[in-house]
N, CA, C and O atoms as a Tinker XYZ file with bonds, in Angstrom:
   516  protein
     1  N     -8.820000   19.694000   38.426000    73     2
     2  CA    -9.801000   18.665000   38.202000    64     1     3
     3  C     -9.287000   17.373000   38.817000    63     2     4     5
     4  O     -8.213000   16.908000   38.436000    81     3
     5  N    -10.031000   16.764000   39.777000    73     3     6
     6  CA    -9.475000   15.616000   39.900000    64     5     7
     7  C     -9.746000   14.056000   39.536000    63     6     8     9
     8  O    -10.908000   13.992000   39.135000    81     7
     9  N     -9.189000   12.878000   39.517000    73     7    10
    10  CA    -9.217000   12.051000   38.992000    64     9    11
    11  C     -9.434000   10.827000   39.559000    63    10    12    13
    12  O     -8.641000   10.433000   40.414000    81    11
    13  N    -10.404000   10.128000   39.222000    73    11    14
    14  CA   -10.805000    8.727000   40.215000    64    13    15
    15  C    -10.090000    7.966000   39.299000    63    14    16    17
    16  O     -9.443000    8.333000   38.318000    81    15
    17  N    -10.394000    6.309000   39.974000    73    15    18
    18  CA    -9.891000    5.133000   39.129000    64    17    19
    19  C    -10.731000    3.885000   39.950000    63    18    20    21
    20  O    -10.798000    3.410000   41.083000    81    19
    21  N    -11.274000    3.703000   38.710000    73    19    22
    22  CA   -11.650000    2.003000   39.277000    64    21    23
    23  C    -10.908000    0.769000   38.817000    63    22    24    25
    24  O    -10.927000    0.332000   37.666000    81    23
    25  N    -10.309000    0.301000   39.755000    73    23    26
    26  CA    -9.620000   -0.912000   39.563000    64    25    27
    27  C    -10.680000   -2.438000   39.277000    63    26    28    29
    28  O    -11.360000   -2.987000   40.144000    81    27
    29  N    -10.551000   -2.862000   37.832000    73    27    30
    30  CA   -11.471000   -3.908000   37.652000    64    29    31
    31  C    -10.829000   -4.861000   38.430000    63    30    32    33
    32  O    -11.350000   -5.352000   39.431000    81    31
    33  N     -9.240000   -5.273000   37.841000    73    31    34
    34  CA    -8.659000   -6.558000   37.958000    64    33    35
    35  C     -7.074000   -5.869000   37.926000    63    34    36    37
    36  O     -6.540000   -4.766000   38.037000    81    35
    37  N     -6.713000   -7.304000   37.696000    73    35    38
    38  CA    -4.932000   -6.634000   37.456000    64    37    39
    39  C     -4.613000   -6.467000   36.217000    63    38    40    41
    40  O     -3.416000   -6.239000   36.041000    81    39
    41  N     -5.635000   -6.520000   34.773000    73    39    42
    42  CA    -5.295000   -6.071000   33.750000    64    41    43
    43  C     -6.087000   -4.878000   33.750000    63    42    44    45
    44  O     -5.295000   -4.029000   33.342000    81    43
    45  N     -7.306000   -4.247000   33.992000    73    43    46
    46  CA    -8.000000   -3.355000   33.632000    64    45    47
    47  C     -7.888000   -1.870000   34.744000    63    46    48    49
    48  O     -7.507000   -1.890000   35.915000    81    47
    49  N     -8.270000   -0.858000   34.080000    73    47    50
    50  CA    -8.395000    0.082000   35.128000    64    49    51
    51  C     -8.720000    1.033000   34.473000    63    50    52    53
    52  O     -7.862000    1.390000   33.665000    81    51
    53  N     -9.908000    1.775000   34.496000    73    51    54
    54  CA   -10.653000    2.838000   34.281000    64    53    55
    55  C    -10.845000    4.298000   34.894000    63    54    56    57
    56  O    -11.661000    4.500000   35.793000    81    55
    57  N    -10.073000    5.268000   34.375000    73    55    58
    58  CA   -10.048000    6.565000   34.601000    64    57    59
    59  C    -11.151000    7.301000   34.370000    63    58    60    61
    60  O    -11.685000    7.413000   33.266000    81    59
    61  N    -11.742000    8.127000   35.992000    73    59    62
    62  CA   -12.529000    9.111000   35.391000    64    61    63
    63  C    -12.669000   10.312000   36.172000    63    62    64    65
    64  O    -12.422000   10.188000   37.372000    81    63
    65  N    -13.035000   11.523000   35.725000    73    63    66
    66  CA   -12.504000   13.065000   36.734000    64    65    67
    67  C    -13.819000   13.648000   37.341000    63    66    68    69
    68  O    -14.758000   12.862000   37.465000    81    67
    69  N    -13.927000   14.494000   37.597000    73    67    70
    70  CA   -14.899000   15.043000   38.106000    64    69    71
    71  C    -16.509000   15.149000   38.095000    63    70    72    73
    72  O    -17.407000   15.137000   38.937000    81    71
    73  N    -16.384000   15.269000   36.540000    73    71    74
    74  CA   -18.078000   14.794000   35.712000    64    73    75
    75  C    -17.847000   13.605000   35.256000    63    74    76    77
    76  O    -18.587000   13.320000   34.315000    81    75
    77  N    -17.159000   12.853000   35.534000    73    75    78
    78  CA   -17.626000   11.220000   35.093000    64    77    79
    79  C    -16.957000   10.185000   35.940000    63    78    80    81
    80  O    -15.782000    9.818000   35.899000    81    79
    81  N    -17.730000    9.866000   36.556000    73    79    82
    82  CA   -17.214000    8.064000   37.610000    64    81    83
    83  C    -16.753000    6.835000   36.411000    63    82    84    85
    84  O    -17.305000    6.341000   35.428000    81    83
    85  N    -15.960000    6.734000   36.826000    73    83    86
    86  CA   -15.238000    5.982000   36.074000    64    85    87
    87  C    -16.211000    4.403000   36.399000    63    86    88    89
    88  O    -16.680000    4.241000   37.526000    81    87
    89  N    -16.386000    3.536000   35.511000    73    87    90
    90  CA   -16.930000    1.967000   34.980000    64    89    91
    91  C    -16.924000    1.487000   34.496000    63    90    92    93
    92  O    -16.479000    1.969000   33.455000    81    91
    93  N    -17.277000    0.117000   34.366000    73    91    94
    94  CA   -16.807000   -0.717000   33.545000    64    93    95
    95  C    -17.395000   -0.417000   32.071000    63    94    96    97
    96  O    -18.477000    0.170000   32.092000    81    95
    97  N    -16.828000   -0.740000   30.693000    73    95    98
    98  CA   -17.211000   -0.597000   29.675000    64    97    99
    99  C    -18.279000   -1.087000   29.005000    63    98   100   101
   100  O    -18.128000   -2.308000   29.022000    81    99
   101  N    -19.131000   -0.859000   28.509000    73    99   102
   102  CA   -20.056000   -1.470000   27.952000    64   101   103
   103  C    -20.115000   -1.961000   26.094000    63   102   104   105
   104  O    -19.543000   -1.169000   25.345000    81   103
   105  N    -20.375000   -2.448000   25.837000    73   103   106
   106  CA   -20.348000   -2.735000   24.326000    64   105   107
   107  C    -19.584000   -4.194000   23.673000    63   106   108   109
   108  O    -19.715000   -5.257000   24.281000    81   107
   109  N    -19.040000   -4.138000   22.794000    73   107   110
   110  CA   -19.591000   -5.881000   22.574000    64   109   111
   111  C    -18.051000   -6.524000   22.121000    63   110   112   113
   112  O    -17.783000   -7.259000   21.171000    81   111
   113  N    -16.889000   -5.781000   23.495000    73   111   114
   114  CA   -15.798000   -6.219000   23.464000    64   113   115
   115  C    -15.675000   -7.349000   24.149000    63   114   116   117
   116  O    -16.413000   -7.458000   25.127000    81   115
   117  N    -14.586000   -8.650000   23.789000    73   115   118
   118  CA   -14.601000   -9.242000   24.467000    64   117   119
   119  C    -13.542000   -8.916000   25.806000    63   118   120   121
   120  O    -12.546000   -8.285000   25.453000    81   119
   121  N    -13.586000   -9.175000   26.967000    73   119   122
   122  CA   -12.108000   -8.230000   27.636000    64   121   123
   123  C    -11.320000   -9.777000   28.266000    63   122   124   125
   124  O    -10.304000   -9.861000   28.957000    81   123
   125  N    -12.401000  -11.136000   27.626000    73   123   126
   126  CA   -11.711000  -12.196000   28.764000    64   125   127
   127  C    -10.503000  -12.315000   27.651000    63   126   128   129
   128  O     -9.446000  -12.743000   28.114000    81   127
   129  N    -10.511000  -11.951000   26.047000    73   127   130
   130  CA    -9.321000  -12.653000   25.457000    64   129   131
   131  C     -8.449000  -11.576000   25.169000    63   130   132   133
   132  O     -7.721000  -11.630000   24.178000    81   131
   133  N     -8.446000  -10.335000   26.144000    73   131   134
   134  CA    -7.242000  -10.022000   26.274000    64   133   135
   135  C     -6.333000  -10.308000   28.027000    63   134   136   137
   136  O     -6.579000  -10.690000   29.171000    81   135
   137  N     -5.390000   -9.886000   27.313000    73   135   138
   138  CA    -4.281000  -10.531000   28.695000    64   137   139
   139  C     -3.208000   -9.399000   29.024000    63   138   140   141
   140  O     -2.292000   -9.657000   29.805000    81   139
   141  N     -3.289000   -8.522000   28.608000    73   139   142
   142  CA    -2.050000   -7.520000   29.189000    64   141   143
   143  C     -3.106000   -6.185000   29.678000    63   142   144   145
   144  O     -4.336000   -6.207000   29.720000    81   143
   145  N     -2.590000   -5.548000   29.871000    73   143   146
   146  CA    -3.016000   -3.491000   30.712000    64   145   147
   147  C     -3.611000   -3.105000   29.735000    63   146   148   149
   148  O     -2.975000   -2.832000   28.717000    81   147
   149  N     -4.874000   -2.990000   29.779000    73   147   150
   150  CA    -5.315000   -1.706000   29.200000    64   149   151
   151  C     -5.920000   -0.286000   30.532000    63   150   152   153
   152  O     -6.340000   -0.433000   31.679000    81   151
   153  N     -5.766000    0.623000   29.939000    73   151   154
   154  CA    -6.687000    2.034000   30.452000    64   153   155
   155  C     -7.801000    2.258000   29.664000    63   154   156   157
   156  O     -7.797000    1.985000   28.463000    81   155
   157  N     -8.831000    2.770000   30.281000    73   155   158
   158  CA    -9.532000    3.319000   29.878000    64   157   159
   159  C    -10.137000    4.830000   30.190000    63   158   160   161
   160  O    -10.655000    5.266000   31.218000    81   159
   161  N     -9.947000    5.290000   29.267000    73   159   162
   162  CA   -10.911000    6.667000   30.188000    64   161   163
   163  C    -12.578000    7.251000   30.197000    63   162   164   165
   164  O    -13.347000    6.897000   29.303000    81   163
   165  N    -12.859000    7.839000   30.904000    73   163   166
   166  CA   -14.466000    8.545000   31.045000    64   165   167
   167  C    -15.537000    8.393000   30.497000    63   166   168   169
   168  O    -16.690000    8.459000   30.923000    81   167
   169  N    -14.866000    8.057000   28.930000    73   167   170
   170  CA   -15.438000    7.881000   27.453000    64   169   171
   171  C    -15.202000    6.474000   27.101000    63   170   172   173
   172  O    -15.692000    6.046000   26.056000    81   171
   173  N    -14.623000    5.840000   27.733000    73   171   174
   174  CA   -14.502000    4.413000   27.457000    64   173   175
   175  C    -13.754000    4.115000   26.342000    63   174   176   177
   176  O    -13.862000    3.072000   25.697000    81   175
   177  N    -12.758000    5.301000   26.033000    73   175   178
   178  CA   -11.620000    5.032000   25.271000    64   177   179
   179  C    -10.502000    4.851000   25.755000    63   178   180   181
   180  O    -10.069000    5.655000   26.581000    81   179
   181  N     -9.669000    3.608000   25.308000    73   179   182
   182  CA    -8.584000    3.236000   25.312000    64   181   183
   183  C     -7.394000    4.449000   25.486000    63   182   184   185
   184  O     -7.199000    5.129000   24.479000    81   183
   185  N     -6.812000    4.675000   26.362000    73   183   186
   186  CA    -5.544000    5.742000   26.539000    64   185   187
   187  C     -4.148000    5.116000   26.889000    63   186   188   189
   188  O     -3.118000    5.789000   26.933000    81   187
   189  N     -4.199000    3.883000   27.114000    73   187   190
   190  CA    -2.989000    3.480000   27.158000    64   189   191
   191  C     -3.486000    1.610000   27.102000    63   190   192   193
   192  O     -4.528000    1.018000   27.384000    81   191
   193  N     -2.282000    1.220000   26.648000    73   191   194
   194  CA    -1.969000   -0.040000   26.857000    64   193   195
   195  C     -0.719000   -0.484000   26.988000    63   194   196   197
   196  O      0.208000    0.194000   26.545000    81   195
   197  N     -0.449000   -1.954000   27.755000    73   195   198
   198  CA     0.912000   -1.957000   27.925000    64   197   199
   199  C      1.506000   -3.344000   27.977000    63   198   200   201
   200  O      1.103000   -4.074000   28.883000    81   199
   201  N      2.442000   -3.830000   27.101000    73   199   202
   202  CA     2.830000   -5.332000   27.611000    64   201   203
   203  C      4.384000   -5.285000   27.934000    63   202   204   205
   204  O      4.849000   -4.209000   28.310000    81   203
   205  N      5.061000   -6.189000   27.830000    73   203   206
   206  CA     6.313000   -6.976000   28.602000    64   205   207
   207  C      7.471000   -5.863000   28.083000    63   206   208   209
   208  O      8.450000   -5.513000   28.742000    81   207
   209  N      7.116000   -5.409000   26.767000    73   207   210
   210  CA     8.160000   -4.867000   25.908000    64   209   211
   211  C      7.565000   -3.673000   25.237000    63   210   212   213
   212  O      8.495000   -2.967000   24.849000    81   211
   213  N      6.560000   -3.218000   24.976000    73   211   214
   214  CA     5.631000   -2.250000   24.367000    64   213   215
   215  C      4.657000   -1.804000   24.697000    63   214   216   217
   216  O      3.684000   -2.538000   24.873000    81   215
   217  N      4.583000   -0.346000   24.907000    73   215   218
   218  CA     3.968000    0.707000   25.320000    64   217   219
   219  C      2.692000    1.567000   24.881000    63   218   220   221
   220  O      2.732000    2.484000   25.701000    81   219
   221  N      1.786000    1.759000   24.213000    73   219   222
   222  CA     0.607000    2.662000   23.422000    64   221   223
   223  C      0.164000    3.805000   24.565000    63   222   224   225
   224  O     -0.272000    3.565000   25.691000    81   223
   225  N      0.430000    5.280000   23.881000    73   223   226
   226  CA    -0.632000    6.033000   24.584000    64   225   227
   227  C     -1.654000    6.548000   23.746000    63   226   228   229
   228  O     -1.438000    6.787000   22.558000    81   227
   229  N     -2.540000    6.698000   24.183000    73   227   230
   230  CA    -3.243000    7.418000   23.061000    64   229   231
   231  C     -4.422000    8.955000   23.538000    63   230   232   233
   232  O     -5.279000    8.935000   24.422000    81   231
   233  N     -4.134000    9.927000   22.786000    73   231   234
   234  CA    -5.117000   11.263000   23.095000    64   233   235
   235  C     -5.931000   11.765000   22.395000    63   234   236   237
   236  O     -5.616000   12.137000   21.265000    81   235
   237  N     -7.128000   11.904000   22.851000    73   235   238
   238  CA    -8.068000   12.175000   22.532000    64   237   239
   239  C     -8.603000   13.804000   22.527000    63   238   240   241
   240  O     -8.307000   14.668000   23.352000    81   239
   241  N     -9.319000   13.913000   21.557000    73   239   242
   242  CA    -9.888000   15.565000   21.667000    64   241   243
   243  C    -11.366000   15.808000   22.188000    63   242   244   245
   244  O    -11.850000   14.805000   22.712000    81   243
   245  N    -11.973000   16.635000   22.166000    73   243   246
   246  CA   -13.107000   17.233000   22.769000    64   245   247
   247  C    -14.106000   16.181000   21.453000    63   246   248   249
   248  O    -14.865000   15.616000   22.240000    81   247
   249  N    -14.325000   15.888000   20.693000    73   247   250
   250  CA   -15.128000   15.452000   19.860000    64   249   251
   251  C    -14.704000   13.927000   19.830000    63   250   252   253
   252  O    -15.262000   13.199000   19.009000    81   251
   253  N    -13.988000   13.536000   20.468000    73   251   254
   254  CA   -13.614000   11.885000   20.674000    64   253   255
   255  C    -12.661000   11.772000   19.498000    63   254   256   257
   256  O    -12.104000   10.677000   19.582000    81   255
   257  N    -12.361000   12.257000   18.737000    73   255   258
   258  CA   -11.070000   12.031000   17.354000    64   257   259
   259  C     -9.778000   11.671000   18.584000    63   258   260   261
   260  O     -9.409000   12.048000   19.696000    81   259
   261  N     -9.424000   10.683000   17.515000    73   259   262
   262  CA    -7.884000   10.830000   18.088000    64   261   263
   263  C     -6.951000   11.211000   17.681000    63   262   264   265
   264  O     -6.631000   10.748000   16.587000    81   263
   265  N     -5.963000   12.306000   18.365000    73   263   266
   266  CA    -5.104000   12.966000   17.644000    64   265   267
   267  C     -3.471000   13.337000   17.874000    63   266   268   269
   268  O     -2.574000   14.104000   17.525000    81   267
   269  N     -3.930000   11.703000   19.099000    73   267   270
   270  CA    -1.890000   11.387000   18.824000    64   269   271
   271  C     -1.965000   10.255000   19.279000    63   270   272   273
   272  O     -2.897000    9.836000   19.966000    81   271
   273  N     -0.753000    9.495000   18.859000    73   271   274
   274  CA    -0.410000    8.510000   19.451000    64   273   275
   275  C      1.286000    8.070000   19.780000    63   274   276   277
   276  O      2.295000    8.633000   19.356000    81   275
   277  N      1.188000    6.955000   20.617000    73   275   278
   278  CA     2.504000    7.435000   21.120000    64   277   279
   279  C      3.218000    6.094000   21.557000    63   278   280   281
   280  O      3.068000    5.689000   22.710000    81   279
   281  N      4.017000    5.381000   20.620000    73   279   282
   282  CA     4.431000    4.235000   20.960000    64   281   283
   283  C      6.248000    3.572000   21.882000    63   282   284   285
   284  O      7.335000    3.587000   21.305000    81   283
   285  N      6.095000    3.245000   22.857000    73   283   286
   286  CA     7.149000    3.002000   23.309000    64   285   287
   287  C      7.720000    1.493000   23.257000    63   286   288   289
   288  O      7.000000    0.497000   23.337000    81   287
   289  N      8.854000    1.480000   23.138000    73   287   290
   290  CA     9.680000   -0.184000   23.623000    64   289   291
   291  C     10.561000    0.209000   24.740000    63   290   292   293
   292  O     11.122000    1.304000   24.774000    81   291
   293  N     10.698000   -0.858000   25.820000    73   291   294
   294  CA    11.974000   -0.854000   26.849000    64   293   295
   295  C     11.085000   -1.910000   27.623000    63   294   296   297
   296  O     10.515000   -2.921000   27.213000    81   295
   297  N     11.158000   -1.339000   28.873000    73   295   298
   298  CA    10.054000   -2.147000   29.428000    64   297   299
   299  C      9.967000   -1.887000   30.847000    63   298   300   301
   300  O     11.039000   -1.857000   31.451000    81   299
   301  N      8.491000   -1.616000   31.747000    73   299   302
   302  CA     8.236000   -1.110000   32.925000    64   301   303
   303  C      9.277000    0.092000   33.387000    63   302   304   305
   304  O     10.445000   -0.251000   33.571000    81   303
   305  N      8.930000    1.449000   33.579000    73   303   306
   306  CA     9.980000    2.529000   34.154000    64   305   307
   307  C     11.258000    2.697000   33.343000    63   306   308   309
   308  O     12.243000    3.339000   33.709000    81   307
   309  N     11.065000    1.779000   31.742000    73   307   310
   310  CA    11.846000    2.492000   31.155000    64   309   311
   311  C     11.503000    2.413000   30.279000    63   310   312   313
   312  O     11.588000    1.247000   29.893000    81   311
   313  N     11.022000    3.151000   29.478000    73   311   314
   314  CA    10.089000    3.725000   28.243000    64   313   315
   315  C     11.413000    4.051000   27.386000    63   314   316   317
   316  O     12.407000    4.432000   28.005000    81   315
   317  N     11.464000    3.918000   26.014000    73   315   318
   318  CA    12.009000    4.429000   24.797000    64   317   319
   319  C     10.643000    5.275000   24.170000    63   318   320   321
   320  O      9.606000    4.666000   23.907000    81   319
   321  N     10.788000    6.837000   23.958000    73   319   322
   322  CA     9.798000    6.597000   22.621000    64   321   323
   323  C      9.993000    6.494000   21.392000    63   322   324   325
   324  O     10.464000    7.510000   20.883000    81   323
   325  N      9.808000    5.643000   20.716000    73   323   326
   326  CA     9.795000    5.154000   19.448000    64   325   327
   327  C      9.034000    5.662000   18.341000    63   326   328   329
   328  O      9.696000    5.786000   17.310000    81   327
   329  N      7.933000    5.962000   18.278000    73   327   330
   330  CA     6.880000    6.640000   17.269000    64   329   331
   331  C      5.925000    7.393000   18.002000    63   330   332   333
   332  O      5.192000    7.010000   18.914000    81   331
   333  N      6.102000    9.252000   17.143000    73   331   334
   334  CA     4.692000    9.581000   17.768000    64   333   335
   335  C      4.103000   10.340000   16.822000    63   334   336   337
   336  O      4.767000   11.058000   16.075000    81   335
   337  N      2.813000   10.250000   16.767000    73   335   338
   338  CA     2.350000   10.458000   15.358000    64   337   339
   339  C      1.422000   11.188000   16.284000    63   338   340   341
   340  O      1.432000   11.025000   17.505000    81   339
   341  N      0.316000   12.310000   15.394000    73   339   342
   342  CA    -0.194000   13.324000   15.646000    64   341   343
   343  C     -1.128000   13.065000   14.239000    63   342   344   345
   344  O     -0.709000   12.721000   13.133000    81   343
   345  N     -2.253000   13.290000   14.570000    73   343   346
   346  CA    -3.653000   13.140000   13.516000    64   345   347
   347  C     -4.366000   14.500000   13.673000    63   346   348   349
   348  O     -4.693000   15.050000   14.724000    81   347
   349  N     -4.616000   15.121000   11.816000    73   347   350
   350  CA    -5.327000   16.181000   11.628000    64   349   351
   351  C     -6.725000   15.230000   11.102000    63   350   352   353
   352  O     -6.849000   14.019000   10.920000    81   351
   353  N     -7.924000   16.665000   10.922000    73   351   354
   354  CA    -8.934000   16.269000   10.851000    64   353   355
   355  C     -9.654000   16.991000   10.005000    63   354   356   357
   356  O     -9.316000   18.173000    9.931000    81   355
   357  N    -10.695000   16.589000    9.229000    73   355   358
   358  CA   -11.565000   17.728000    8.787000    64   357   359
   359  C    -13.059000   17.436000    9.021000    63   358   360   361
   360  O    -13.645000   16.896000    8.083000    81   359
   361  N    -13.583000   17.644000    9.851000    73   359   362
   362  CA   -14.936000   16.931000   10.476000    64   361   363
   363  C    -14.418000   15.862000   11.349000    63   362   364   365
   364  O    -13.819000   16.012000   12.414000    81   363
   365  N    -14.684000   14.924000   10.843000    73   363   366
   366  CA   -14.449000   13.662000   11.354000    64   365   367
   367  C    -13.650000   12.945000   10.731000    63   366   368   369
   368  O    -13.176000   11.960000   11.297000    81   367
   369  N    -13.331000   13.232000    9.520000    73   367   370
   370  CA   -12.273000   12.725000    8.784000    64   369   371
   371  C    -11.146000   12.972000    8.640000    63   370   372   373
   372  O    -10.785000   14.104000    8.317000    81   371
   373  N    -10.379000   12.065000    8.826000    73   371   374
   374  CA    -8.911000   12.251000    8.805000    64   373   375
   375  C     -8.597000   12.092000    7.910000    63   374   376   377
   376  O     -8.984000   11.316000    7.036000    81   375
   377  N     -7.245000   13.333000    7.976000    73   375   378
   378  CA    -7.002000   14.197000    6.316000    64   377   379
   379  C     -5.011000   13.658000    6.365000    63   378   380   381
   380  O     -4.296000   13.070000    5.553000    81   379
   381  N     -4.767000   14.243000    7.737000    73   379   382
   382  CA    -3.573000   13.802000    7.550000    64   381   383
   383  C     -2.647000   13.244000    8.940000    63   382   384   385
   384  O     -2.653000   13.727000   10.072000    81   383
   385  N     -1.913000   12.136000    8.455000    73   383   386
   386  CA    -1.232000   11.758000    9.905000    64   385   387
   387  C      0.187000   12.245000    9.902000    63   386   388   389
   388  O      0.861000   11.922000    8.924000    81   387
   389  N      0.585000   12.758000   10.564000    73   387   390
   390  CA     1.894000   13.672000   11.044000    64   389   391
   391  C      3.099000   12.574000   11.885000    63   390   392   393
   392  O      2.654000   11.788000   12.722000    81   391
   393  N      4.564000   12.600000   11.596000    73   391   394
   394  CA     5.866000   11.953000   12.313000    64   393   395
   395  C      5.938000   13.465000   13.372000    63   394   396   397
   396  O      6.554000   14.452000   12.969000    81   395
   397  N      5.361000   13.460000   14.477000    73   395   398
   398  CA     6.076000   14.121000   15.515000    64   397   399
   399  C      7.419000   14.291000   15.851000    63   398   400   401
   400  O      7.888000   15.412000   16.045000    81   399
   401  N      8.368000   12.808000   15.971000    73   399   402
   402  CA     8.986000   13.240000   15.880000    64   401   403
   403  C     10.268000   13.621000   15.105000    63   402   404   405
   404  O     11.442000   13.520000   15.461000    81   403
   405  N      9.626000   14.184000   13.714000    73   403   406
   406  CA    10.056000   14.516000   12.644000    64   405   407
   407  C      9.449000   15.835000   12.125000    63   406   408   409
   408  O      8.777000   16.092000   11.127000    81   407
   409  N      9.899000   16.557000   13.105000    73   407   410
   410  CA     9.093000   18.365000   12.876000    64   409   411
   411  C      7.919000   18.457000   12.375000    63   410   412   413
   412  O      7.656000   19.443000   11.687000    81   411
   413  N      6.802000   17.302000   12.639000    73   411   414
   414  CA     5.301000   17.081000   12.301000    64   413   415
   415  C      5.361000   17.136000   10.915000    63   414   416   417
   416  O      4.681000   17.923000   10.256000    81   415
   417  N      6.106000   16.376000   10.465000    73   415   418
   418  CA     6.264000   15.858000    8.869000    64   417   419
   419  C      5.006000   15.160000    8.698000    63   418   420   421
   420  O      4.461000   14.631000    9.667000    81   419
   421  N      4.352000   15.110000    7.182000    73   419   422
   422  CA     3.531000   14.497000    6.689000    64   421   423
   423  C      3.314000   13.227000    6.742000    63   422   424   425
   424  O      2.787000   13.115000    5.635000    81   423
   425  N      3.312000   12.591000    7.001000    73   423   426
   426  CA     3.564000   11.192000    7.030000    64   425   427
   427  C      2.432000   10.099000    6.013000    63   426   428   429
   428  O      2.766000    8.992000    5.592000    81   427
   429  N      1.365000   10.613000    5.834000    73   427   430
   430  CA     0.149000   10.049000    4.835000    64   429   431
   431  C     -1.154000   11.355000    5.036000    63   430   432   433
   432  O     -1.675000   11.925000    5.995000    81   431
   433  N     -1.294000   11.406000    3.406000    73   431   434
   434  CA    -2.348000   11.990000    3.558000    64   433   435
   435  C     -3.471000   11.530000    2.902000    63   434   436   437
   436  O     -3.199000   11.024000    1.813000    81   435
   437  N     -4.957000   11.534000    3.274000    73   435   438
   438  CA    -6.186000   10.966000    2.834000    64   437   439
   439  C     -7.072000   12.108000    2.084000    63   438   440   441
   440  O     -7.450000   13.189000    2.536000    81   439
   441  N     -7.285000   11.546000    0.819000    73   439   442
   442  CA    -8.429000   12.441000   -0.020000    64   441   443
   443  C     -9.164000   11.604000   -0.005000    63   442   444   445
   444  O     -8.991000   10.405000   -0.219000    81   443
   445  N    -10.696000   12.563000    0.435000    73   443   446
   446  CA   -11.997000   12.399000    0.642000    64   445   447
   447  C    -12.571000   12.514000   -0.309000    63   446   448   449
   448  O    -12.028000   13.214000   -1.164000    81   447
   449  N    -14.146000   11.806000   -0.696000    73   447   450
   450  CA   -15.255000   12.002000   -1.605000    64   449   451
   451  C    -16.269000   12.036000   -0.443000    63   450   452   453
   452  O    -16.329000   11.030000    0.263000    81   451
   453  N    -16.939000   12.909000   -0.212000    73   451   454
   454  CA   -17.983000   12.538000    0.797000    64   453   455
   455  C    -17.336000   11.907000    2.016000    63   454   456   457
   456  O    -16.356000   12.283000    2.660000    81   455
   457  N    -18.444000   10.433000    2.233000    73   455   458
   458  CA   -17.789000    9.618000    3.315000    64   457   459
   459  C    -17.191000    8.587000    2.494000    63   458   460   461
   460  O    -17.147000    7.600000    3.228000    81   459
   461  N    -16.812000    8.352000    1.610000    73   459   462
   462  CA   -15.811000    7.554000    0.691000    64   461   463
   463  C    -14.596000    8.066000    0.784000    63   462   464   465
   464  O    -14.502000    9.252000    0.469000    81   463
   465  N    -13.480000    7.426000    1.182000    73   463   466
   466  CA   -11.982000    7.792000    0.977000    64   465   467
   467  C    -11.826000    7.161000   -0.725000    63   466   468   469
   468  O    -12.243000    6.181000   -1.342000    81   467
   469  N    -10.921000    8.438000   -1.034000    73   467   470
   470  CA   -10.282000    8.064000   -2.729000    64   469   471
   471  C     -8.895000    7.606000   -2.875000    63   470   472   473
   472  O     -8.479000    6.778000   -3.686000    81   471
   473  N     -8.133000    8.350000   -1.848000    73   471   474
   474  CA    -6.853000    7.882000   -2.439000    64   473   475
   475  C     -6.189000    8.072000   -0.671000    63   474   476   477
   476  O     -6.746000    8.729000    0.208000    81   475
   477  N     -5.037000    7.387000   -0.541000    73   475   478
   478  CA    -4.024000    7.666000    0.701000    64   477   479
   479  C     -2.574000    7.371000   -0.122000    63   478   480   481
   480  O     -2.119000    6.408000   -0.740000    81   479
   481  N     -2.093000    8.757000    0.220000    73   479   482
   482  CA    -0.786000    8.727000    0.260000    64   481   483
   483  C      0.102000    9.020000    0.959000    63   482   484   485
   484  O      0.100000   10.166000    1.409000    81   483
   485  N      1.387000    7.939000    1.377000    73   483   486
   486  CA     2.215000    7.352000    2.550000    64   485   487
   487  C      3.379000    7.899000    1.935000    63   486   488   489
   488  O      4.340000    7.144000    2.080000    81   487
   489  N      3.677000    9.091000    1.209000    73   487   490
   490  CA     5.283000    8.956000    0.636000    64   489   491
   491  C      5.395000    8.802000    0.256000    63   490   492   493
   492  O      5.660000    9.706000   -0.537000    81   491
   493  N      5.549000    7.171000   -0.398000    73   491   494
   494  CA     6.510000    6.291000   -1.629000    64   493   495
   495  C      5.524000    6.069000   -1.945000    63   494   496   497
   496  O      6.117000    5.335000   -2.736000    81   495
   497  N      3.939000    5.859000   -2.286000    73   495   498
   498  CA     3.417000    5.575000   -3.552000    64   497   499
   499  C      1.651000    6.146000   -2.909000    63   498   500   501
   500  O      1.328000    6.344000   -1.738000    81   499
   501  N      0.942000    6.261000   -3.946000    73   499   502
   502  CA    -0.312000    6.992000   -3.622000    64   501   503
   503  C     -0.821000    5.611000   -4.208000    63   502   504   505
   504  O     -0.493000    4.975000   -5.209000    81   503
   505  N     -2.139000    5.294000   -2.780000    73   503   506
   506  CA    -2.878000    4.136000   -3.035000    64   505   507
   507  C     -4.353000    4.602000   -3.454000    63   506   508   509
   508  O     -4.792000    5.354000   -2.584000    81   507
   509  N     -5.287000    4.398000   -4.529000    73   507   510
   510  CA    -6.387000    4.428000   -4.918000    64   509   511
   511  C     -7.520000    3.646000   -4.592000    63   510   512   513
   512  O     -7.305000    2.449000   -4.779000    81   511
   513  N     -9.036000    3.996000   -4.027000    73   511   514
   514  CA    -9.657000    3.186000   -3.762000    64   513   515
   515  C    -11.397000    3.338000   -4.515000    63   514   516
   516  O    -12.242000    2.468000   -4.299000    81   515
């Protein structure tokens, strides 16, 4: 499959492959008050961002969920990764977020009522809502 790119500016740049031409985004972001790299892809989701010292990737699934993310510090061509977390789902709702790299340890999990969240728990204490 191959992959276009439209270059907006020197912060922006939009990825897109075969069934989708990559363009500018539409919707009711502002893009003048940001100032560092973002990506975008096909779907007009965010897949990476990047500043002086810190890194974001982010992946997406067939239903637009996102279900990793991936944070670095160093800076330009030298990446540390620092956190990568991995997101389960149940519909559309996210049930649980995973430490990748911590043998996909639990890291918080969310109980549902419907579309009401009830409780998230991070480990050290279960929050109620």
């Amino acid at each position: 499959m191959g992959c276009r790119e439209l270059q907006l500016n020197d912060h922006f740049r939009f990825v897109g492959d075969d069934k989708h031409e990559p363009s500018f985004p539409r919707g009711n972001r502002d893009y003048k008050s940001i100032a560092e790299g973002f990506i975008f892809n096909a779907e007009n989701r965010i897949i990476s961002m990047e500043t002086a010292d810190t890194k974001l990737e982010f992946t997406y699934d067939y239903l637009g969920r996102r279900v990793r993310k991936k944070i670095y510090t160093g800076s330009a061509g030298n990446w540390t990764l620092q956190k990568h977390e991995r997101f389960v789902y149940d519909g559309y709702k996210q049930v649980e977020k995973l430490d990748a790299l911590n043998s996909n340890a639990i890291a918080q999990k969310f109980v549902w009522n419907g579309e009401r969240i009830l409780s998230v728990d991070n480990g050290t204490g279960t929050y109620y809502y």
